[in-house]
C-alpha positions as CSV (number, residue, x, y, z in Angstrom):
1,X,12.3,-18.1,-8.3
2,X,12.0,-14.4,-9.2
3,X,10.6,-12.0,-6.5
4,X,6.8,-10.6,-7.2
5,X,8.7,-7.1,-6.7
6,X,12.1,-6.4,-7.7
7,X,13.7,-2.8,-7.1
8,X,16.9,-1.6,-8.1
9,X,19.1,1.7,-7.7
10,X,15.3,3.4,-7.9
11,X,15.8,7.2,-7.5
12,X,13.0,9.9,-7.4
13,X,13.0,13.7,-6.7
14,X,10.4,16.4,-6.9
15,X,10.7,19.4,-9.5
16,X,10.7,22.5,-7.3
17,X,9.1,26.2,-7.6
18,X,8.4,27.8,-11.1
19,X,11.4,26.9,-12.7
20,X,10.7,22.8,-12.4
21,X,14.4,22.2,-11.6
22,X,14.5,18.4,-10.0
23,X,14.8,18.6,-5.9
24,X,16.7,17.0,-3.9
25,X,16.5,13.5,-4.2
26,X,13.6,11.6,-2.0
27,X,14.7,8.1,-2.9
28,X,18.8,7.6,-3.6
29,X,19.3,4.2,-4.7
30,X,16.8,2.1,-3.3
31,X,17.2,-1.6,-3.8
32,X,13.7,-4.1,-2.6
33,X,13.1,-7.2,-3.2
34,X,9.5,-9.1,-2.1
35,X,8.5,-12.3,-2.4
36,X,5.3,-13.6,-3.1
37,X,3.0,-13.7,-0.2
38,X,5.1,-11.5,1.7
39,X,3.6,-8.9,4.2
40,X,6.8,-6.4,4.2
41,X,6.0,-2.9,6.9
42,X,8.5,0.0,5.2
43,X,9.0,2.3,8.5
44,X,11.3,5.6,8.6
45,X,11.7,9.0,10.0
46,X,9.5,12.1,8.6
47,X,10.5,12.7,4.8
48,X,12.5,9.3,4.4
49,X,10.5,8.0,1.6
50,X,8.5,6.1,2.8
51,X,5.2,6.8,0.9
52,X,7.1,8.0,-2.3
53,X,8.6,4.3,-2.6
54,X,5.4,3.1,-2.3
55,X,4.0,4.9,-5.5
56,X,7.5,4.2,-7.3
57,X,6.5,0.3,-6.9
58,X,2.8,0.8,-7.6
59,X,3.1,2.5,-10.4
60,X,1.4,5.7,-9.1
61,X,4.7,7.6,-9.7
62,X,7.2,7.5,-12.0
63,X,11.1,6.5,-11.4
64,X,13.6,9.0,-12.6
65,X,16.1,5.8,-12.4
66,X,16.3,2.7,-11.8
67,X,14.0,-0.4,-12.5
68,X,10.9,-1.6,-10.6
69,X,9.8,-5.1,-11.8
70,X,6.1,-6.4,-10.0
71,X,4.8,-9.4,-11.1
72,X,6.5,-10.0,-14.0
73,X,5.9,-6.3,-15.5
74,X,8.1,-3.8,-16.4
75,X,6.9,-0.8,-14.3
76,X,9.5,1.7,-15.0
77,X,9.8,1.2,-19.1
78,X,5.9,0.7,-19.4
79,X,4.0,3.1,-21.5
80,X,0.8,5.0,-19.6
81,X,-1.8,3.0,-21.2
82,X,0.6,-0.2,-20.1
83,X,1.3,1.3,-16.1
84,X,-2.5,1.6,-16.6
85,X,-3.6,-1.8,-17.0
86,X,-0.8,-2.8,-15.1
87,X,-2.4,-1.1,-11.9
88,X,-5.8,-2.3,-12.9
89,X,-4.6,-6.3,-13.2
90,X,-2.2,-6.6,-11.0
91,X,-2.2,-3.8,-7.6
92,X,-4.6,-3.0,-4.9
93,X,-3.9,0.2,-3.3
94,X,-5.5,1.4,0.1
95,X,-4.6,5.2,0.5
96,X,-4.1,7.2,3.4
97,X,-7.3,9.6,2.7
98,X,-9.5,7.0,1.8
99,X,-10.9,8.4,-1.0
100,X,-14.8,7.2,-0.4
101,X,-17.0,9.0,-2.5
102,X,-19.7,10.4,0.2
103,X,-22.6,10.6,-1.7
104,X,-22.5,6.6,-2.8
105,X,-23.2,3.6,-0.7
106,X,-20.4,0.9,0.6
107,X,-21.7,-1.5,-2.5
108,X,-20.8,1.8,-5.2
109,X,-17.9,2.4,-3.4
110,X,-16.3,-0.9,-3.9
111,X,-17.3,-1.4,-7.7
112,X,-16.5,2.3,-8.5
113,X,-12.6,2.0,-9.1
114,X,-13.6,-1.0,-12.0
115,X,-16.5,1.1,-12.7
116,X,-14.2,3.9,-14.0
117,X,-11.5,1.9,-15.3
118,X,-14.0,-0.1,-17.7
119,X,-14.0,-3.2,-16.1
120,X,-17.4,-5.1,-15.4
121,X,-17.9,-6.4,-11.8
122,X,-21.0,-8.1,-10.9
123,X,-22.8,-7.8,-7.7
124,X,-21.7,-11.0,-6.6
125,X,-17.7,-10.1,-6.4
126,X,-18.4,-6.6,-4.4
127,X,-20.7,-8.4,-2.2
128,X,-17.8,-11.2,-1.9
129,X,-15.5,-8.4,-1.2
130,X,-17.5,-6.9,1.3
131,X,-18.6,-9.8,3.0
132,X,-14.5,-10.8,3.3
133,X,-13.8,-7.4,5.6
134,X,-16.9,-8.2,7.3
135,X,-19.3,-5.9,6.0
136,X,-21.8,-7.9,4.2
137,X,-24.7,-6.4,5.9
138,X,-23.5,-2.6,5.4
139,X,-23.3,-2.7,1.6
140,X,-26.4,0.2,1.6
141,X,-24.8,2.5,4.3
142,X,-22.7,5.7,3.3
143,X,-19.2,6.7,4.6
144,X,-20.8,9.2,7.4
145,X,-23.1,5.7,9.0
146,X,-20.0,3.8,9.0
147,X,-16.9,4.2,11.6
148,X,-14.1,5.1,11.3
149,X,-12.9,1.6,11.0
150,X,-15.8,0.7,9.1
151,X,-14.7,3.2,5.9
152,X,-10.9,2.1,6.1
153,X,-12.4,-1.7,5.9
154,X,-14.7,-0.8,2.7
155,X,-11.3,0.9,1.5
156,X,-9.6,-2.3,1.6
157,X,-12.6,-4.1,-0.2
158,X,-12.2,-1.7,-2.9
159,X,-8.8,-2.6,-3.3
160,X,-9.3,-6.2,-3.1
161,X,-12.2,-6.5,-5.3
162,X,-10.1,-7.8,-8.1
163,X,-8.2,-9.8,-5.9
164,X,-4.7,-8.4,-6.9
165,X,-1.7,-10.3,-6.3
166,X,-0.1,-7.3,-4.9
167,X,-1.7,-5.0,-2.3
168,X,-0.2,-1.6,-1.0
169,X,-1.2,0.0,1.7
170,X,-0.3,4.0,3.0
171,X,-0.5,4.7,7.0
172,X,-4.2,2.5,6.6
173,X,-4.4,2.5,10.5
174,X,-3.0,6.5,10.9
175,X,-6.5,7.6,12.1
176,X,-7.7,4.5,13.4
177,X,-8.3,4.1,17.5
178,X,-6.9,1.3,19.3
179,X,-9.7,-1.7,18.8
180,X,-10.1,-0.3,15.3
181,X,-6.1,-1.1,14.3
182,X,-6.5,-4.2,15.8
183,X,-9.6,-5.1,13.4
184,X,-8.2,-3.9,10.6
185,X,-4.6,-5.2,10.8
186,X,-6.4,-8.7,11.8
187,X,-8.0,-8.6,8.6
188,X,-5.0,-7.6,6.6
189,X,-3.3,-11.1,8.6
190,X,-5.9,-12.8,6.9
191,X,-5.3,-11.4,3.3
192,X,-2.2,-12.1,3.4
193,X,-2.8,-16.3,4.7
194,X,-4.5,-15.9,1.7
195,X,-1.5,-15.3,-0.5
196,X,-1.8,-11.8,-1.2
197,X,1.7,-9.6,-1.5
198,X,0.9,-6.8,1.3
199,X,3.4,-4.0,1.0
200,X,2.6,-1.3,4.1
201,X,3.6,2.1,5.2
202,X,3.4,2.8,8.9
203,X,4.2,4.6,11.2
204,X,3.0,2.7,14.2
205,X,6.0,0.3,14.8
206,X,3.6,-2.2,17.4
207,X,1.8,-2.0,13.6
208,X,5.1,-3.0,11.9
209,X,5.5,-5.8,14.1
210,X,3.1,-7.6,12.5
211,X,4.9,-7.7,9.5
212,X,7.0,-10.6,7.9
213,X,10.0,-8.1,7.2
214,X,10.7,-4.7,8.1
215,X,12.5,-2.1,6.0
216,X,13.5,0.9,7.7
217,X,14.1,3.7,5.1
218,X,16.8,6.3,5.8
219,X,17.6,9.4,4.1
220,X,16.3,7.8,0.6
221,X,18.0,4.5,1.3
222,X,17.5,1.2,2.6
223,X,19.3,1.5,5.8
224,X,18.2,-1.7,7.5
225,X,15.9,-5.3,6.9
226,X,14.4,-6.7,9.6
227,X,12.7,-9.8,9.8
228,X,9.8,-10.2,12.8
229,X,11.5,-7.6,14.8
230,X,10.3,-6.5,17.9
231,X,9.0,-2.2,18.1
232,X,12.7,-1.8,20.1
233,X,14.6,-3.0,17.2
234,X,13.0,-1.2,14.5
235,X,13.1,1.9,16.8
236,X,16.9,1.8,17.5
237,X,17.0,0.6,13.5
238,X,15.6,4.0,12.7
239,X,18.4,5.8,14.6
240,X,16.8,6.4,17.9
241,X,19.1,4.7,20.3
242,X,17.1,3.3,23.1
243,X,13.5,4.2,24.3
């Protein structure tokens, strides 16, 4: 049986300063597989890749080379309107900067992504969504009465609310406290049980733990896969010898 997410030799660099002359390269060769109902943590150094993988295999971002294959699709050869519809049918995607809109309730929040993209959703499926991250009873309030926690958990119900096969996830506990991580990577546990595909950058390796696999990016490559690895191993993984 295929992978949901097949990556191979995927290379991407930025075009730098006026003259638009490609960078170095972010991403070298980068081979990923992940299965289906996988929870897969990608950890690295600062500048590894990390996040730029992310948007290669979300469509977000475009490969210069290589292929990247999710659910069945073609990322990499697809056409904009097809990457478009792609990301519509088949990815969640929880940013870093969540992106709520602060003049619109939790409820507005959740349905606005569809919303924009032309897709109906009835009141029903964001209240679903809502009441699956445990906000039910704040579909009314606006990003400032929520928490911290509270916003990154109606950023996740946006994501899910078209229950996606694949999910994607950028640093979604980076400015969360303690109890809030907790909550939120809890609830993430739970998506996952549920056969969502959860593909997460982190930086908080006690975070990564709680992953299936880890991938540890180095200098644009895959330079280790760990499965259920303890926050020692992926640390001395990533080059740092011993705490």
């Amino acid at each position: 049986m295929s992978p949901l997410i097949a990556a191979r030799g995927v290379r991407k660099s930025y075009r730098q300063g006026r003259t638009r002359r490609p960078g170095p390269d972010v991403l070298r060769c980068v081979d990923l597989d992940v299965e289906a109902g996988e929870f897969v943590a990608v950890v690295g150094r600062s500048g590894s890749g990390k996040s730029t993988l992310l948007y290669c295999l979300s469509g977000l971002l475009a490969v210069d080379d290589g292929s990247v294959i999710v659910d069945g699709v073609a990322v990499h050869t697809a056409s904009h309107s097809q990457v478009a519809r792609f990301r519509r049918n088949h990815v969640g995607f929880v940013f870093q900067q969540l992106n709520l809109i602060e003049s619109l309730p939790a409820a507005q929040n959740v349905a606005l992504p569809a919303r924009l993209a032309g897709v109906r959703t009835s009141t029903r499926t964001v209240d679903a969504a809502l009441e699956t991250v445990g906000l039910g009873d704040r579909r009314q309030a606006r990003p400032h009465e929520l928490s911290g926690g509270e916003q990154q958990r109606v950023a996740i119900a946006r994501a899910l609310v078209r229950r996606p096969p694949v999910l994607f996830a950028d640093e979604p506990t980076g400015s969360l406290d303690v109890a809030a991580t907790a909550t939120v990577m809890d609830l993430f546990s739970e998506v996952v049980a549920a056969g969502t595909t959860l593909v997460m950058v982190t930086h908080d390796l006690e975070v990564a733990t709680r992953a299936d696999r880890v991938v540890v990016l180095a200098g644009g490559i895959v330079g280790a896969q760990l499965e259920r690895p303890s926050a020692e191993q992926i640390f001395a993984a990533m080059g740092h010898g011993d705490r």
